[in-house]
C-alpha positions in Angstrom: -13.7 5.7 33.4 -14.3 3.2 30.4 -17.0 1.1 30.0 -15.8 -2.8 31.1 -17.9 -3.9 28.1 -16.1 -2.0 25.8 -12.7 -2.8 27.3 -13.6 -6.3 27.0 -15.2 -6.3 23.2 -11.1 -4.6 22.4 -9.7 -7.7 24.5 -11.6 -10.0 22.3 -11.4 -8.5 19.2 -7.9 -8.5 19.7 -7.6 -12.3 20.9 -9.9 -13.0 17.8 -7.3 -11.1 15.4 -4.5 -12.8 16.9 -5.9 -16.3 16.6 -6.9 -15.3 12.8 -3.3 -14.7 12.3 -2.4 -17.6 13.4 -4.5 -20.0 11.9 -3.4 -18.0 8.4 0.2 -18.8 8.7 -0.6 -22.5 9.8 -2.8 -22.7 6.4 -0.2 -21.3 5.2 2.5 -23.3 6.2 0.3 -26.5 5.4 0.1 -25.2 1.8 3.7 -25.5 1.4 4.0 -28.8 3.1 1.4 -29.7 0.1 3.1 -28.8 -2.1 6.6 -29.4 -1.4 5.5 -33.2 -1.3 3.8 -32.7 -4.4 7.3 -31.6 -6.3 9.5 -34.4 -4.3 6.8 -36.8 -6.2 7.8 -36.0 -9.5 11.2 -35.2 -8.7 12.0 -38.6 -10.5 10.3 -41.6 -12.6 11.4 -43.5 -9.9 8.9 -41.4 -7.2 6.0 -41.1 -9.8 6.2 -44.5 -11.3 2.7 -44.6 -11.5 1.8 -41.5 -13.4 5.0 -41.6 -15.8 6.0 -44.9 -16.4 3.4 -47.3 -15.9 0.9 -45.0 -18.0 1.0 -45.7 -22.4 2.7 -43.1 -24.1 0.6 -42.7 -26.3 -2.6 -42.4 -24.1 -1.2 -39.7 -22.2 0.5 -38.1 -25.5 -3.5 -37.9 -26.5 -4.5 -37.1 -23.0 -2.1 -34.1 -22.7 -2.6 -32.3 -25.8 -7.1 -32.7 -25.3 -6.4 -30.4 -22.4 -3.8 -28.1 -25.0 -0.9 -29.0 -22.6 2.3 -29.1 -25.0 4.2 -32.1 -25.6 7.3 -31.3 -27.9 10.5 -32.3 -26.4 9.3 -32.5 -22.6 10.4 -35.2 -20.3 6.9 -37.5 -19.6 7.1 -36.6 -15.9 6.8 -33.3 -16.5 3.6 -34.0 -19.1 2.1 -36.0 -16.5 2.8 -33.0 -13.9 1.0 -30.2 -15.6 -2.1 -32.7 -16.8 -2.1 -33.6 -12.8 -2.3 -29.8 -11.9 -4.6 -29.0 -14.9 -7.2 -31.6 -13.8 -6.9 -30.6 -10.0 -4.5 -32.5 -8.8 -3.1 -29.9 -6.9 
């Protein structure tokens, strides 16, 4: 006959495992929330008014390529993107 402590250390462990598996996929699932609403931001100027358009040019021109992020024939909403995710935006 098995032991009822060792029958009920496997019950736990495997009530532990399962709850670990679920709290991974809701991380999980929360990261992609995240993010999705970080993309739908700068979707358009519009969304991101304050990074993009309200910012100098020439400020963030300077800004982005300090932090070697290239700025040759990129929209300014996607400038402003990478410098956000570069400095931990995201």
């Amino acid at each position: 006959m098995t032991d009822s402590g060792r029958r009920r250390f496997l019950s736990n462990y495997f009530l532990h495992q399962a709850g670990r598996c679920l709290q991974g996929f809701e991380d999980g699932l929360e990261e992609a929330r995240k993010k999705a609403e970080f993309d739908q931001f700068f979707d358009s100027y519009e969304s991101s008014y304050a990074l993009t358009l309200a910012y100098p040019d020439d400020i963030l021109l300077e800004t982005a390529r300090k932090h070697d992020i290239e700025t040759e024939d990129r929209p300014k909403k996607d400038i402003v993107k990478e410098l956000f995710i570069k400095k931990g935006g995201f």
